[in-house]
MMTF fields as JSON, N, C-alpha, C and O atoms, coordinates in Angstrom:
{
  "mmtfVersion": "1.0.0",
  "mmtfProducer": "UNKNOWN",
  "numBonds": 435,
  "numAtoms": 436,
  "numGroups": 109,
  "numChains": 1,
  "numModels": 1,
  "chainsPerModel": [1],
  "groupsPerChain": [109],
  "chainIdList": ["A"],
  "bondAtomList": [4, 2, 8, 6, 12, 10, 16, 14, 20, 18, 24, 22, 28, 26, 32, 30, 36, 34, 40, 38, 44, 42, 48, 46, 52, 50, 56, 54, 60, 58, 64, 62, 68, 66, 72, 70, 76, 74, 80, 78, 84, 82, 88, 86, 92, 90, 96, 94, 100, 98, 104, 102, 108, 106, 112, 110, 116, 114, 120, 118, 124, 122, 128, 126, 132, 130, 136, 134, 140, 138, 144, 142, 148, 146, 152, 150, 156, 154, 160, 158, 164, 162, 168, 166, 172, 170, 176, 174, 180, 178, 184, 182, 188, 186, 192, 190, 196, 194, 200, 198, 204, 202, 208, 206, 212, 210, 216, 214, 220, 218, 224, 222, 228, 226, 232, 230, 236, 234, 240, 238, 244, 242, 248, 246, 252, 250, 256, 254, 260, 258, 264, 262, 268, 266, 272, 270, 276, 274, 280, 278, 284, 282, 288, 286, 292, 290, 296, 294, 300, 298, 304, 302, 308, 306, 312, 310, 316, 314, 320, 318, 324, 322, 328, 326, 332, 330, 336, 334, 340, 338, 344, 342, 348, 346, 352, 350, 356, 354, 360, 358, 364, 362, 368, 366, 372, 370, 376, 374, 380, 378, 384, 382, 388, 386, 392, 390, 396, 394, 400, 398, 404, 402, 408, 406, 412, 410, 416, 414, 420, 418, 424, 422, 428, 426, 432, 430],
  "bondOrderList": [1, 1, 1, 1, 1, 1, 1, 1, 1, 1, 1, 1, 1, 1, 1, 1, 1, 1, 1, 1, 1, 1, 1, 1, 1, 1, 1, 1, 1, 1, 1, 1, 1, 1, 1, 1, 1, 1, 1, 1, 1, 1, 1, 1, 1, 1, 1, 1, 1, 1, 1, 1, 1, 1, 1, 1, 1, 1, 1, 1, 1, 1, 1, 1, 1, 1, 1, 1, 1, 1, 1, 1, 1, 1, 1, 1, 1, 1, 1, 1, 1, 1, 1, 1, 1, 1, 1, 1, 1, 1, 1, 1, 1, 1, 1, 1, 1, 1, 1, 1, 1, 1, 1, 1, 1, 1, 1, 1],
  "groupList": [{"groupName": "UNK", "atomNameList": ["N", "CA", "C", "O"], "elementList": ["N", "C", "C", "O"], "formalChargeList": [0, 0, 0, 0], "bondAtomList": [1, 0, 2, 1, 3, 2], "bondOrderList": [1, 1, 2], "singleLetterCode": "X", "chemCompType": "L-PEPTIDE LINKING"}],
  "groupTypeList": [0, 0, 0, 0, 0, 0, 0, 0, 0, 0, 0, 0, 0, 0, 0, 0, 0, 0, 0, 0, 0, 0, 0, 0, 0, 0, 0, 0, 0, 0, 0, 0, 0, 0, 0, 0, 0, 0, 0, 0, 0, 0, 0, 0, 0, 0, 0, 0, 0, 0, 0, 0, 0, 0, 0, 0, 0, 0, 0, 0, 0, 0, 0, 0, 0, 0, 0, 0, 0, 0, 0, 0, 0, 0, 0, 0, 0, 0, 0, 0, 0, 0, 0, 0, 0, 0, 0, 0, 0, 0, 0, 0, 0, 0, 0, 0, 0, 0, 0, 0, 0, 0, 0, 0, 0, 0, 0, 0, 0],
  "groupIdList": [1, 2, 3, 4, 5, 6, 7, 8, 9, 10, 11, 12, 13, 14, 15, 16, 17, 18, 19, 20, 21, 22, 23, 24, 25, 26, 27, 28, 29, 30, 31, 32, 33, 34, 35, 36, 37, 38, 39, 40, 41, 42, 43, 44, 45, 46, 47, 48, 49, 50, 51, 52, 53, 54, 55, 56, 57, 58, 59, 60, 61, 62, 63, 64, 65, 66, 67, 68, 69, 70, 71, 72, 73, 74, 75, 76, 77, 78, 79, 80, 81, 82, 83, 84, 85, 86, 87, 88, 89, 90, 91, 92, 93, 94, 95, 96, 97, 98, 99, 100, 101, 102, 103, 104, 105, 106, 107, 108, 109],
  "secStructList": [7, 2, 2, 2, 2, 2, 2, 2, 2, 2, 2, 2, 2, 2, 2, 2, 2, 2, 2, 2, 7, 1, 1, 7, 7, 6, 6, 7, 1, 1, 7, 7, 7, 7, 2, 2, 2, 2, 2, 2, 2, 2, 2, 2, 2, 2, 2, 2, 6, 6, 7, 7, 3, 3, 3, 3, 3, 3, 3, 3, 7, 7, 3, 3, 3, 6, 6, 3, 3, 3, 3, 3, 3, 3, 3, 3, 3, 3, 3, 3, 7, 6, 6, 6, 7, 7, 3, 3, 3, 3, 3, 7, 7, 7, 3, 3, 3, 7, 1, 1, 1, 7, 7, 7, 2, 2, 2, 2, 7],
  "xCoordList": [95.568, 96.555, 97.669, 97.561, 98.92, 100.026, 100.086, 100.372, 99.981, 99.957, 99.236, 99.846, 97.998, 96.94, 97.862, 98.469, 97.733, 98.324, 99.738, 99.853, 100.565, 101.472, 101.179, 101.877, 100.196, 99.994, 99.039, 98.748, 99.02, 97.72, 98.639, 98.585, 99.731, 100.965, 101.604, 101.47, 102.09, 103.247, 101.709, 102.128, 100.586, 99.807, 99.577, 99.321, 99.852, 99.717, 100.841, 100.744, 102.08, 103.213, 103.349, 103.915, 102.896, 102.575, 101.63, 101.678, 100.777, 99.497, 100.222, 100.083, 101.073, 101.765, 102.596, 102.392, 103.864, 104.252, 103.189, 103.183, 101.95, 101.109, 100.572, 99.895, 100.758, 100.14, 101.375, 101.347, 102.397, 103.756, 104.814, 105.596, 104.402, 106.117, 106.99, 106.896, 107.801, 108.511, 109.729, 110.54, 109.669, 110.943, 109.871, 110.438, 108.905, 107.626, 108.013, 107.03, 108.737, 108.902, 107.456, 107.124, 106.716, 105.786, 105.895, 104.956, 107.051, 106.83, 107.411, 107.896, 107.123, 107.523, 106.283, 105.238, 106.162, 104.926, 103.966, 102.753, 104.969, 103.979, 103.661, 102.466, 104.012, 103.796, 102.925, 101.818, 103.406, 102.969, 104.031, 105.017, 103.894, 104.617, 104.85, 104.066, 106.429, 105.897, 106.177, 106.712, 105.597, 105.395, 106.531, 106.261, 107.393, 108.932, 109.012, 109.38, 108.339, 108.905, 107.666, 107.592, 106.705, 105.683, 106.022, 105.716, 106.384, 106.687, 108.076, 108.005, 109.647, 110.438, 109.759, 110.12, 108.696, 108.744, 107.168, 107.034, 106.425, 105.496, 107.055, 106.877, 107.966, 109.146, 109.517, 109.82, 109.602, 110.475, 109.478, 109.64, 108.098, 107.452, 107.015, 107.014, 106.786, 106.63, 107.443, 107.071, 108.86, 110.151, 110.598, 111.214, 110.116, 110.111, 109.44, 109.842, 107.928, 106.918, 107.472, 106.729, 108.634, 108.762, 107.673, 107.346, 107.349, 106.257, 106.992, 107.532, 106.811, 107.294, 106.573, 105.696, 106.293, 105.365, 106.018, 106.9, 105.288, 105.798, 104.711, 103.57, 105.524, 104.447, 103.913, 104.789, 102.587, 102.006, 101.46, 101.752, 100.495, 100.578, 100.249, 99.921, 100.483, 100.041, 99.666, 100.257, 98.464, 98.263, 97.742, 97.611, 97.456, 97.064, 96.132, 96.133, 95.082, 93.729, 92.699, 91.581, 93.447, 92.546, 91.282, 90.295, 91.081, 89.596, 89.532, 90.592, 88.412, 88.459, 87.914, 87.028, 88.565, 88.532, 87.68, 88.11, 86.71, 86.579, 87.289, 87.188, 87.882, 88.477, 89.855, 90.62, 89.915, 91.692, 90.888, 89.776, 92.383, 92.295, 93.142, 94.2, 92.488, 93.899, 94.202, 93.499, 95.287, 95.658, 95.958, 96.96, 95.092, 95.071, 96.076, 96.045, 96.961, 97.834, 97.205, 96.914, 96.881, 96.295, 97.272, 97.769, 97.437, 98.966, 98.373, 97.927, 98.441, 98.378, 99.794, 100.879, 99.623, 100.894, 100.336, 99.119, 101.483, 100.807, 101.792, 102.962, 101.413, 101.943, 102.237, 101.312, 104.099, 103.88, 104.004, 104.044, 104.044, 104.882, 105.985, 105.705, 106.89, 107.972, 108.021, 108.916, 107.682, 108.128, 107.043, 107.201, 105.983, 104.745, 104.537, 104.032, 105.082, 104.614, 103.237, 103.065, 102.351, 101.267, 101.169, 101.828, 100.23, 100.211, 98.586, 97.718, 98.273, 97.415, 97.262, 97.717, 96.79, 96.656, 96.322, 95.712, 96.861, 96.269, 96.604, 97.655, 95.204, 94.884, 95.28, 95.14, 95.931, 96.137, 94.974, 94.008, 95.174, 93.986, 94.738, 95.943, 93.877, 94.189, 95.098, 94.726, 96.433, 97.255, 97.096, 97.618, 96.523, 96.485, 97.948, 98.513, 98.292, 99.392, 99.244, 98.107, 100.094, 100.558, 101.311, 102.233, 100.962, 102.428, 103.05, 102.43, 104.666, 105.759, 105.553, 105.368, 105.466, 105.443, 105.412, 104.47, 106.916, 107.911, 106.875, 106.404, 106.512, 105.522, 106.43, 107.642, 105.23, 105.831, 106.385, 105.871, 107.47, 107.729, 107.304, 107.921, 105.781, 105.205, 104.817, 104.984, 104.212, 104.163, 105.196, 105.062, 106.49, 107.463, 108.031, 108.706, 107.74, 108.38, 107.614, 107.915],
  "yCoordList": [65.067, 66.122, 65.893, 65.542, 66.208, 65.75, 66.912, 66.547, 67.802, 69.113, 68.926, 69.164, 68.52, 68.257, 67.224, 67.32, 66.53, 64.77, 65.532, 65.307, 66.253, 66.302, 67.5, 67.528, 68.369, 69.683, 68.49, 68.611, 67.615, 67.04, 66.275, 66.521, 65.09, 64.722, 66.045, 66.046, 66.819, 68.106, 68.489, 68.279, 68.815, 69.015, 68.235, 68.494, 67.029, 65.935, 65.778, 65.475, 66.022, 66.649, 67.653, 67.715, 68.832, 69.922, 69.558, 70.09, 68.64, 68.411, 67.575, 68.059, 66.249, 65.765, 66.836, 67.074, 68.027, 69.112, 69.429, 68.753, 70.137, 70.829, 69.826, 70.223, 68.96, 67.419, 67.669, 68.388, 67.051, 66.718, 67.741, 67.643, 68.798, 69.91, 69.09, 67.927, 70.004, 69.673, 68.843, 68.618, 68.217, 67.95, 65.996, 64.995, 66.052, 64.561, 64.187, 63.608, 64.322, 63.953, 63.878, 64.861, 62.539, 62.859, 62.843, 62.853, 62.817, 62.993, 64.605, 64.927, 65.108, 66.78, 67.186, 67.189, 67.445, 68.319, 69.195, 69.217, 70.214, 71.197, 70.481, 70.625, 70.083, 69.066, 70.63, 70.526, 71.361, 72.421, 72.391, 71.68, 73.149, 73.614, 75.19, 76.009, 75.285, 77.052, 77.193, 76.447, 78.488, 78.79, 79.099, 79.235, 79.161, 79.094, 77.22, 76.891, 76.336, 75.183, 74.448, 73.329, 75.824, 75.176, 76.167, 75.89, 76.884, 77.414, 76.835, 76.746, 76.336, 75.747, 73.813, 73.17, 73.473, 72.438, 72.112, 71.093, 73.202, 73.526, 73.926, 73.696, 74.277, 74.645, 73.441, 73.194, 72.566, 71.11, 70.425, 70.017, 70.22, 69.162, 69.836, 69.25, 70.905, 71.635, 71.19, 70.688, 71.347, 70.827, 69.38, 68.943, 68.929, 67.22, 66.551, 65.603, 67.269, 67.242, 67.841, 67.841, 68.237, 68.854, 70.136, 70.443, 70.664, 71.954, 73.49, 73.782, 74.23, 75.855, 76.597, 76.458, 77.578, 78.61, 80.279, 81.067, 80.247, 81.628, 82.929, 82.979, 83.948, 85.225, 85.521, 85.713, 85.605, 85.923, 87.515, 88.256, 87.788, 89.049, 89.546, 88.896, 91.219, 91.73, 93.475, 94.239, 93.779, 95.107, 95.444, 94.573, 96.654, 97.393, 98.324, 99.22, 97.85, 98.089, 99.321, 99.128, 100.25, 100.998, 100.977, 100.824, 101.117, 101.178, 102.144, 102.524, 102.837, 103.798, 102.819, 101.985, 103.033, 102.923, 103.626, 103.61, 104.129, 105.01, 106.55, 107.025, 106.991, 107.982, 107.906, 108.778, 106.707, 106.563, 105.477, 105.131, 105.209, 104.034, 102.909, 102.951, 101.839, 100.431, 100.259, 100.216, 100.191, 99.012, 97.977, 97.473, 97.323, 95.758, 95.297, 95.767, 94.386, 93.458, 92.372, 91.489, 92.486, 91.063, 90.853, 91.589, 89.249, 88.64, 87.079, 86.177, 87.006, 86.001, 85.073, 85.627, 83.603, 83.322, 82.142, 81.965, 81.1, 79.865, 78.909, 79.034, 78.002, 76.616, 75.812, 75.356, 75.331, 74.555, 72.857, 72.596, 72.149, 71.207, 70.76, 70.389, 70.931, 71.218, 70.112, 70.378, 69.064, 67.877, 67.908, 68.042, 67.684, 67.969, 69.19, 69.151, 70.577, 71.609, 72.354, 73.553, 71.485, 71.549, 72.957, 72.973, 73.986, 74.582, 74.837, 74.454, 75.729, 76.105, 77.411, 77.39, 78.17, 80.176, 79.583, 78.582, 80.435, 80.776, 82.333, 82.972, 82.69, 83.856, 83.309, 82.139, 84.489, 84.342, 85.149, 85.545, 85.38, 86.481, 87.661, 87.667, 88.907, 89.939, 90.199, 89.699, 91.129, 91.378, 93.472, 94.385, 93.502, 94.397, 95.315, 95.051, 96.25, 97.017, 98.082, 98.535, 98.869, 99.814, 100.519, 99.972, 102.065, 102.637, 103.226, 103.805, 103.282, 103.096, 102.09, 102.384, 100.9, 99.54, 98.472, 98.064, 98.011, 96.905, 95.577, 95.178, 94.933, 93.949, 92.824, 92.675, 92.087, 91.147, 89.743, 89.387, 88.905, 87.709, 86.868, 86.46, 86.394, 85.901, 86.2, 85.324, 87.585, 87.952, 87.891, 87.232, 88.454, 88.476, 87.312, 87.459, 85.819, 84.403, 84.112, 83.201],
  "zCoordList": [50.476, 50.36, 51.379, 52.554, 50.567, 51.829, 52.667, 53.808, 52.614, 53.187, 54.58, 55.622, 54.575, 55.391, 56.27, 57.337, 55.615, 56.55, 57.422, 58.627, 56.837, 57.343, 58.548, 59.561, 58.347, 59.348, 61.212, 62.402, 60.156, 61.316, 62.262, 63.467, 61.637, 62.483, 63.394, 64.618, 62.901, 63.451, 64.445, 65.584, 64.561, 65.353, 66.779, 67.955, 65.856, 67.441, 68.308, 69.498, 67.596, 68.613, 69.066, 70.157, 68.429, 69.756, 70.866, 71.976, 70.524, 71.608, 72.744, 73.867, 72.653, 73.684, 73.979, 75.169, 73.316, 74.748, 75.181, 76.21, 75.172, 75.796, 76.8, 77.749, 76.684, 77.82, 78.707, 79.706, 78.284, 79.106, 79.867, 80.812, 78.921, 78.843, 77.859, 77.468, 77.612, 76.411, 76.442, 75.543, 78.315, 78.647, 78.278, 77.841, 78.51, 78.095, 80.086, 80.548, 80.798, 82.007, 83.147, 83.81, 83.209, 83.977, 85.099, 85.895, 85.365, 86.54, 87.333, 88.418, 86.4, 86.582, 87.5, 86.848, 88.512, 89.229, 88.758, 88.968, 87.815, 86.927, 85.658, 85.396, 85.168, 83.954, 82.957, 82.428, 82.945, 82.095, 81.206, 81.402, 80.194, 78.599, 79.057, 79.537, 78.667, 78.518, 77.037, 76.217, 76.963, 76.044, 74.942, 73.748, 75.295, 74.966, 73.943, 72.815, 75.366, 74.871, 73.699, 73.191, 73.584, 71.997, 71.073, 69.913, 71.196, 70.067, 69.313, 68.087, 70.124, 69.727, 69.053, 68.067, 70.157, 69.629, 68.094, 67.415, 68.058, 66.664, 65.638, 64.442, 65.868, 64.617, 64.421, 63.254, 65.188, 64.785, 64.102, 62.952, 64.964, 64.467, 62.519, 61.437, 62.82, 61.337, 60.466, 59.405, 60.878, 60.105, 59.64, 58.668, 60.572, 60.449, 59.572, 58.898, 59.577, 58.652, 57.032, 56.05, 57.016, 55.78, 55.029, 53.882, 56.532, 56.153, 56.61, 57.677, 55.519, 55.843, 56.032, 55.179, 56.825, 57.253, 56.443, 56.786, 55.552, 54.583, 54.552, 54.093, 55.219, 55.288, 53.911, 53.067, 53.477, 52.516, 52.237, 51.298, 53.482, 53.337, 54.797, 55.79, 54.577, 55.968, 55.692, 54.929, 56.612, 56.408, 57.769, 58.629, 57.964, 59.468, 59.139, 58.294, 60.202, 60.23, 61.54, 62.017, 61.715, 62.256, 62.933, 62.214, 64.355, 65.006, 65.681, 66.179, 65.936, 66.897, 68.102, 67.911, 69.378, 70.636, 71.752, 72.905, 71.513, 72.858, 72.253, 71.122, 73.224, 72.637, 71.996, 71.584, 72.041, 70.976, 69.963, 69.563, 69.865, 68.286, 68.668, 69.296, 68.172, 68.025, 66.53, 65.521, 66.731, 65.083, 64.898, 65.405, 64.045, 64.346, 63.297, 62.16, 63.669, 62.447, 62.239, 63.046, 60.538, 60.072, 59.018, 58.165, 59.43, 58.526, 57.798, 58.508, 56.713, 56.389, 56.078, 55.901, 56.037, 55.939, 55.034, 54.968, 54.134, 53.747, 54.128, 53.768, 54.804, 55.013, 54.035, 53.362, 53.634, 52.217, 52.415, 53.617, 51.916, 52.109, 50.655, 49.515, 51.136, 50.546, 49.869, 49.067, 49.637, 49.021, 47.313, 46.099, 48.314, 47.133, 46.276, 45.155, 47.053, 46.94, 46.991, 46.772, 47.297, 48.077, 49.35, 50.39, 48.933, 49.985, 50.237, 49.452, 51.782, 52.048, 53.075, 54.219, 52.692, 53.583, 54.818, 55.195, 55.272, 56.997, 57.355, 57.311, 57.747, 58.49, 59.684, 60.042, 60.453, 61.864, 62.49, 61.837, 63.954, 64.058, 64.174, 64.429, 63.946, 64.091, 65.586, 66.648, 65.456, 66.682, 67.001, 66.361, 67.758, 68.228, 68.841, 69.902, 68.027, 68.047, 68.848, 68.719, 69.859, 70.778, 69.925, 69.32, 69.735, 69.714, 70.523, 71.415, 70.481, 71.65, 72.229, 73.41, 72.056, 72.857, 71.867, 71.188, 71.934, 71.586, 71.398, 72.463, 70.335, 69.879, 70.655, 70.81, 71.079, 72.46, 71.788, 70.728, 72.413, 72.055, 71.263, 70.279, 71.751, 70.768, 69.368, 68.519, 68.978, 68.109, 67.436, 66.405, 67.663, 67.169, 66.505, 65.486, 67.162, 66.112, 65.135, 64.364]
}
């Protein structure tokens, strides 16, 4: 499946930023990734790969807490590859929602 082949390449370039930082400079001291620079560089390698990440579905899920409640966001999305048209689902994990409190960065890309 090209889908596969191509998610597994775009994978191994996020894995060198997460080795290097996104700048690959080893000789950087922190030699960390932020998180800024995997999420810009999982969009490229995705893109390069000729793969799209398309929201499929999403609903909110209720727990009681103790004496409150959380609501959980569960989103599915499917990864295509655009050439083949080849796709495959992905569940993310459930994101735990606040109300009055602005869903954070990450969630948000």
């Amino acid at each position: 499946m090209k889908v596969v082949q191509a998610l597994a390449r775009a994978a191994k370039c996020v894995a060198e930023v997460t080795c290097l930082g996104r700048s690959g400079d080893p000789r950087d001291p922190y030699q960390y990734a932020r998180a800024d620079d995997l999420v810009a560089s999982a969009k490229d390698a995705l893109h390069s790969e000729g793969l799209l990440v398309l929201p499929a579905s999403s609903d909110e899920k209720p727990e009681a807490v103790g004496s409150g409640a959380v609501i959980w966001l569960r989103q599915t999305f499917n990864v295509v590859h655009v050439e083949s048209g080849e796709w495959l689902p992905f569940q993310a994990d459930p994101w735990p929602l606040q109300q009055n409190k602005p869903i954070d960065k990450a969630m948000a890309t």
